[in-house]
Structure formats: structure tokens, C-alpha cells
C-alpha positions in Angstrom: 1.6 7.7 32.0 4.2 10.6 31.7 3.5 14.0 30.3 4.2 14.2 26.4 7.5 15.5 25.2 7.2 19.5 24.1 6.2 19.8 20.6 8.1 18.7 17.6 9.2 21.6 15.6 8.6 20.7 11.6 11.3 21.8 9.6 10.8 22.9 6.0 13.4 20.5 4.8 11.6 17.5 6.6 8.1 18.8 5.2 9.5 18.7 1.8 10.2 15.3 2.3 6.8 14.4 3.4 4.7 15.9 0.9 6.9 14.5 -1.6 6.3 11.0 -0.3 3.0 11.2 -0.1 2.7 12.4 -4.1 4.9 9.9 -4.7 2.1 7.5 -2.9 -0.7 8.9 -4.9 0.7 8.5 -7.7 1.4 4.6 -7.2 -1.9 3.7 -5.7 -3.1 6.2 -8.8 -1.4 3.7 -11.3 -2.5 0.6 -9.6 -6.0 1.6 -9.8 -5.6 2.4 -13.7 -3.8 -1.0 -14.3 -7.0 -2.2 -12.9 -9.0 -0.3 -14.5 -7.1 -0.4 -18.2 -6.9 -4.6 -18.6 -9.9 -6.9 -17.3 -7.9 -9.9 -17.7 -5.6 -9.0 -15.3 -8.5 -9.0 -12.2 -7.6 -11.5 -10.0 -8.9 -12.1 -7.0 -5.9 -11.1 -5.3 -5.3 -8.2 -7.7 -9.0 -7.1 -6.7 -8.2 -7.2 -3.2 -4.7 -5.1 -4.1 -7.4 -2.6 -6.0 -9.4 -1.5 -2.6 -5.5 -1.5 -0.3 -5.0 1.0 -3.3 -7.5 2.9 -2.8 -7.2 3.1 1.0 -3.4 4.3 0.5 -4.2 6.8 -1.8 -7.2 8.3 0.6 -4.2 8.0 3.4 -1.7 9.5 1.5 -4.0 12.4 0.2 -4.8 12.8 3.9 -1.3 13.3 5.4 -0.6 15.9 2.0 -3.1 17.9 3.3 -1.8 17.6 7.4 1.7 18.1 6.2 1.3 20.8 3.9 -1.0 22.8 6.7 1.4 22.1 9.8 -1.7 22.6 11.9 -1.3 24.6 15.8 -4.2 23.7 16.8 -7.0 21.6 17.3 -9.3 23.3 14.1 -12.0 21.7 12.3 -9.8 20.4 9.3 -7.3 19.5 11.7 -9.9 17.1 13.4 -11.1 16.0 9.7 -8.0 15.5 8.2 -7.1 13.1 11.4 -10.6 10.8 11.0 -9.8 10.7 7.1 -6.2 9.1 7.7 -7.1 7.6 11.1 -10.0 5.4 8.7 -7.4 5.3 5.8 -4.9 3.7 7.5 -6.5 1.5 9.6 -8.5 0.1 6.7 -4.9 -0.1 5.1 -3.4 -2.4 7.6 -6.9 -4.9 7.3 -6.4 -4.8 3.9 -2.8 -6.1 3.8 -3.8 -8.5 6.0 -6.3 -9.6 4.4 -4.2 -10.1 1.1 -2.0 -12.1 3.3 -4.5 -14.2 4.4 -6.2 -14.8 0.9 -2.8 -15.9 -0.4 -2.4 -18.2 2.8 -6.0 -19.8 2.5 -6.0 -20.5 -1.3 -2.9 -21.2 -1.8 -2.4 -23.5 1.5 -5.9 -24.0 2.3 -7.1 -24.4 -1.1 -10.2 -22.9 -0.6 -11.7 -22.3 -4.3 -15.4 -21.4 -5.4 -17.8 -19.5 -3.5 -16.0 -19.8 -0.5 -13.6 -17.5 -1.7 -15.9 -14.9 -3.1 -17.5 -15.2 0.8 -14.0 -14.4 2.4 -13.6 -10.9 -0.1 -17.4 -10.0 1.3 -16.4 -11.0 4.6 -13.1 -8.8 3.7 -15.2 -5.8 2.8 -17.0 -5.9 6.2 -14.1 -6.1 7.9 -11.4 -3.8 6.4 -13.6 -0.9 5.7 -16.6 -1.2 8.5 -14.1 -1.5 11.3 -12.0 1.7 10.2 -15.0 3.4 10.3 -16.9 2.7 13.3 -13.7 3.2 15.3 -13.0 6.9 13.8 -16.6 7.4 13.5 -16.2 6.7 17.9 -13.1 8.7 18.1 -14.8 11.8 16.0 -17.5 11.3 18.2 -16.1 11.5 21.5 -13.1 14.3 21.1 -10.4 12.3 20.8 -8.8 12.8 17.6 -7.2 16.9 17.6 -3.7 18.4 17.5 -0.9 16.0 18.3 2.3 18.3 18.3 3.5 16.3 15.7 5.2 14.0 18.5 3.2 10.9 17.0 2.9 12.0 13.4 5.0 14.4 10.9 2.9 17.7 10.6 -0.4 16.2 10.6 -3.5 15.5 13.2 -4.5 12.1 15.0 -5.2 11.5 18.6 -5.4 14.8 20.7 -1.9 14.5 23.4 -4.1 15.7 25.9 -6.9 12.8 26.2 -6.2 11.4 29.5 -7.1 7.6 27.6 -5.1 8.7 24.5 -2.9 5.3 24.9 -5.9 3.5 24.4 -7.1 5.7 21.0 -3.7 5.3 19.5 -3.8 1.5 19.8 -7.5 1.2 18.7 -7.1 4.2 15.8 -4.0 2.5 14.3 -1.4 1.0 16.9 -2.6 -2.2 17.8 -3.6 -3.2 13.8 0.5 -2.0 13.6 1.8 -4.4 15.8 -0.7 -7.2 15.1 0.5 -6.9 11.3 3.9 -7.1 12.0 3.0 -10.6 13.6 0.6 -11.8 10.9 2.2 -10.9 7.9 5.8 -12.6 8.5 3.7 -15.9 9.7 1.4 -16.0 7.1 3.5 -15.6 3.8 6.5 -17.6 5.8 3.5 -20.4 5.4 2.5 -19.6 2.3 6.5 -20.1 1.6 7.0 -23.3 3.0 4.0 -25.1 1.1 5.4 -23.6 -2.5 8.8 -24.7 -1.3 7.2 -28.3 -0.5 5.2 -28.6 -4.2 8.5 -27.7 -5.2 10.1 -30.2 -3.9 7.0 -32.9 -5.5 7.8 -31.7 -8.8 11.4 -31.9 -8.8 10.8 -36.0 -9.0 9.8 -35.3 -12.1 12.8 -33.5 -13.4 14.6 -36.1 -15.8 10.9 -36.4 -17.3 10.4 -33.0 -18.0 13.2 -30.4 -17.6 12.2 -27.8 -19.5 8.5 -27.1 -17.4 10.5 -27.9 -14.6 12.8 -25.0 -15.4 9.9 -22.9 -15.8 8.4 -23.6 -12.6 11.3 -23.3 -10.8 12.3 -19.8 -12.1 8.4 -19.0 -11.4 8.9 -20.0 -7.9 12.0 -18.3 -7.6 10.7 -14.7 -8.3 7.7 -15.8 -6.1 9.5 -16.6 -3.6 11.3 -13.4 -3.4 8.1 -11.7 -3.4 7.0 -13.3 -0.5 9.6 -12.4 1.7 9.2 -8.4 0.4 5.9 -7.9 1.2 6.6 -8.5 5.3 9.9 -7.0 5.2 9.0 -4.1 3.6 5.4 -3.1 5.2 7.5 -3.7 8.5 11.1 -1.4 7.1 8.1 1.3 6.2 6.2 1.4 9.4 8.1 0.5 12.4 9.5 4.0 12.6 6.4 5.0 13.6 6.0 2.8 16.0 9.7 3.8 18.0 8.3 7.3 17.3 4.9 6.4 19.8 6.8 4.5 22.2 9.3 7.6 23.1 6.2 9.9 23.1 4.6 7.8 25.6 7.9 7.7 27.4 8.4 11.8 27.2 11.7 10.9 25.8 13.0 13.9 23.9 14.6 11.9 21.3 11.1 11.6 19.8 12.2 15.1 18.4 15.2 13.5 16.2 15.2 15.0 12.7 16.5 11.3 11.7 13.0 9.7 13.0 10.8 12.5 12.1 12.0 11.8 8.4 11.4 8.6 8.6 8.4 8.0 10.1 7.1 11.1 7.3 8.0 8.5 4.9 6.9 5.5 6.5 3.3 6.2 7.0 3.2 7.4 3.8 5.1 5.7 1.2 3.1 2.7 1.1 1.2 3.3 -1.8 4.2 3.7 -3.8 6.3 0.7 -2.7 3.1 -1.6 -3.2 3.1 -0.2 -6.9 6.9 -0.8 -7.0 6.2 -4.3 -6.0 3.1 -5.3 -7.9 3.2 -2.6 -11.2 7.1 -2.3 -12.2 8.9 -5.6 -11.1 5.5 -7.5 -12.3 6.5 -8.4 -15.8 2.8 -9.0 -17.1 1.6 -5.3 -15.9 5.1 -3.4 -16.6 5.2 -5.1 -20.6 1.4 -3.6 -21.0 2.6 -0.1 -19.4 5.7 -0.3 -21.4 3.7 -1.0 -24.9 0.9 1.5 -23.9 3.4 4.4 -23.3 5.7 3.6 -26.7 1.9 3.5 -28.9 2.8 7.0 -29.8 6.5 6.0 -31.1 4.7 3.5 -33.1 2.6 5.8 -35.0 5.4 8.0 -36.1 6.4 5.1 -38.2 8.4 2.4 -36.2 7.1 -1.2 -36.3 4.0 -2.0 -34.1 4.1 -4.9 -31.8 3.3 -8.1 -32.4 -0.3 -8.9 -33.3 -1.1 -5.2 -33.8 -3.5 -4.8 -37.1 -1.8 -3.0 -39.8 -2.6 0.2 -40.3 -4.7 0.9 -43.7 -3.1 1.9 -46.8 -4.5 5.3 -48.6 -6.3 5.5 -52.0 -4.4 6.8 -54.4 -6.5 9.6 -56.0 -7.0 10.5 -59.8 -6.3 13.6 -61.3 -4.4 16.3 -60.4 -3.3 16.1 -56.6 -3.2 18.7 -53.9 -0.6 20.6 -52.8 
């Protein structure tokens, strides 16, 4: 393997824009853990699995505030903490997209119902989070994770460049879950695709019976649809800088150092939080109605109408004798 490139000077500019991702992140795993946690009807199985990739990203992108804000020199004791946190965090991030994936695929095509589907969210749990942690817990163990000279990250700490078996860290600590993701996903929602396209398809014989359902159903499987083909395209837009950015570090190439790719992969690694709550909070319409109704409560006490279904509010006594000024 070749000697790693000299160390990538962080500009100001391209810190500014990491740290701001990252809050951005916070905040939308924040808000998909409060949607959760504000309206019980709204726990799905597949929303509960979206609850712990929340919490993951926001442990990940809390994690890479803290490397990017310190721009560490050196291999220090927060530097090889704040590595194992966002080593764990992101690994467990890419099981648990995964495993979404694989839920939709295996109830949806599979039609597994019942207790077999509250087995695969404990078999989930085993996987996404004990994996993650015996891994770092290994690399902590061992030495391996330290400074980095931010030529495989933007600012903060992951595998130490000088490990002679630091190619084999990087895959286990984050890498190879990359690249097998990038696989997995596109397959498994491109199959979840084609059966919804096929049921489709059955219903549409149907149509001169009953249009207006049919209608329905169709605009339903439209804005599915479209959902489908996001998720893949953009875990894989957010993350495969990232991965250019290891394979010219394990080349020596210098262009690992390209203010272009830096920026990038800063927002890559740590936007995700924020475009899963773009995706599954604002162009949801059952979450972003309630978030729209909760924020405009206030208006509605100043005296505009309440919503539909709201009880009125009550009417006050009138008093007798003189009244108050």
C-alpha cells in the first residue's frame, strides 16, 4: 500500500460548512424523534425502525460537530473517543437503512406479517447496534482508531493513517457496510418497486368498476413510487464522496486534498439525518399536516378559527354587579 498523501489542511470556510451540516442533521433526526414521540398512532413498524436510524444519525452527527469543531493534531484522548462514537454511529447507521430496506422488501414482497415480523426488528436490534459496537469496541481496543489528517474524513478522527492494517479497519469500521449498501439498497427497493408496479397492474382490471379508488390508489402508488427510488439515490448522492475521498488516500493521490471533495464529503457523512427528515417529516403529508397544525395552535388562540374537530373553547360567566376595571 502507498504512503498516505500529506495532511489535508481544513479551511475555515469548509469547517463552517461542516458544522453547519451536521446541526442541520441534529436537528432532523431531533424532529424525527419528536414526531415519534408527539403522535402514537403514527408508530409503524417501519416508522419504529426510522426512530432508532434517527437516533444513530443524530449520535453520528453530534460526533463529527465535536471532530469538526476541534480540528484535532493529534492522536488525544477525545480525538480517539470522538472516532469510536461516530465509527459505532455510522456503522449502526448503514445497518439500519438496510434494515428498513429489507423490512419494506420482506413485508411488502414477502408478506411476512405477525410475530415473524416483530422477530426480524429483534433480530434488527442485534444486528444494527451489537455489530457497531463490538467492531469499535475491537478497534478502541487494539489502537487503531487516532488522528487521520483529515485525508479520510473532514476535521474529525477515525482510523489512525499510520496502522500498517488500516485498509482492513476502514472497510470493517465503515467501508465495506458503504459499499455493500450501495448494492443492497438499489436491489432491494428496485424489488419492492416492481411488486407495487405488478399489484398495480391487478387492480387496474378493475378500473371501469371502480374509478374513483382506483384513482386513489394510483396517485398513492405514484408518490410511493417516487419515494422508493429517493431513498437509494440519495443515501448513495450523500455518501459516495466519501468513498472517492478513501480511494485517492489509499492511492496517495493529492487530489484527495480538493476543496471541492473535502466539502462534500463534510456534508455527506453528515447530512443524513437531515435528508431522512426531508424525506419522511416534510414531503410526508400525514406528519407535515400535524407539524403544520401544532406550530399555527398559537395563531388559533389569538382568535382565528380552530381546526376542524377542535372543542370549542368555553364561554365566560357574565358577572353581577359592578365589574372591574
Amino acid at each position: 500500500m502507498r504512503p498516505p498523501a500529506p495532511p489535508t489542511v481544513l479551511l475555515p470556510s469548509e469547517r463552517a460548512v461542516v458544522l453547519l451540516s451536521c446541526a442541520l442533521s441534529a436537528l432532523g433526526s431531533a424532529l424525527l424523534v419528536a414526531t415519534h414521540a408527539l403522535w402514537p398512532d403514527l408508530r409503524s413498524r417501519a416508522r419504529r425502525l426510522l426512530l432508532f436510524l434517527s437516533l444513530a444519525d443524530l449520535l453520528s452527527a453530534a460526533s463529527y460537530f465535536y471532530g469538526a469543531l476541534r480540528d484535532f493534531a493529534g492522536s488525544s484522548w477525545d480525538c480517539v473517543l470522538q472516532g469510536a462514537l461516530s465509527s459505532f454511529a455510522n456503522t449502526s447507521s448503514f445497518f439500519w437503512t438496510v434494515a428498513i430496506a429489507l423490512y419494506l422488501y420482506l413485508t411488502i414482497v414477502r408478506a411476512v406479517r405477525g410475530p415473524g415480523a416483530d422477530r426480524l426488528l429483534w433480530a434488527f436490534h442485534g444486528v444494527s447496534w451489537g455489530v457497531p459496537l463490538v467492531i469499535t469496541a475491537a478497534a478502541v481496543a487494539l489502537k487503531k482508531i487516532g488522528y487521520d489528517a483529515s485525508d479520510t474524513s473532514v476535521g474529525w478522527c477515525w482510523i489512525d493513517l499510520e496502522a500498517e492494517d488500516r485498509l482492513l479497519w476502514m472497510l470493517l469500521t465503515g467501508k465495506l457496510w458503504e459499499m455493500l449498501a450501495y448494492v443492497l439498497l438499489p436491489l432491494l427497493y428496485l424489488l419492492v418497486r416492481k411488486h407495487i408496479n405488478r399489484a398495480h397492474e391487478a387492480l387496474s382490471e378493475y378500473r371501469p368498476i371502480c374509478e374513483g379508488p382506483h384513482l386513489h390508489l394510483r396517485s398513492m402508488a405514484s408518490v410511493a413510487d417516487k419515494k422508493l427510488i429517493l431513498i437509494p439515490f440519495i443515501f448513495i448522492c450523500l455518501r459516495v464522496w466519501s468513498t472517492v475521498r478513501f480511494v485517492l488516500t489509499l492511492c496517495g493521490s493529492p487530489a484527495v486534498q480538493m476543496p471541492v471533495l473535502v466539502v462534500l464529503h463534510g456534508i455527506g457523512n453528515t447530512f443524513q439525518g437531515g435528508a431522512n427528515c426531508i424525506m419522511f417529516v416534510l414531503c410526508t403529508q400525514a406528519v407535515r399536516s400535524r407539524l403544520v397544525s401544532l406550530c399555527s395552535c398559537p395563531c388559533c388562540a389569538e382568535g382565528q378559527a380552530p381546526p376542524p374537530g377542535a372543542p370549542e373553547p368555553p364561554k365566560p360567566r357574565a358577572h353581577q354587579g359592578s365589574a372591574r376595571p
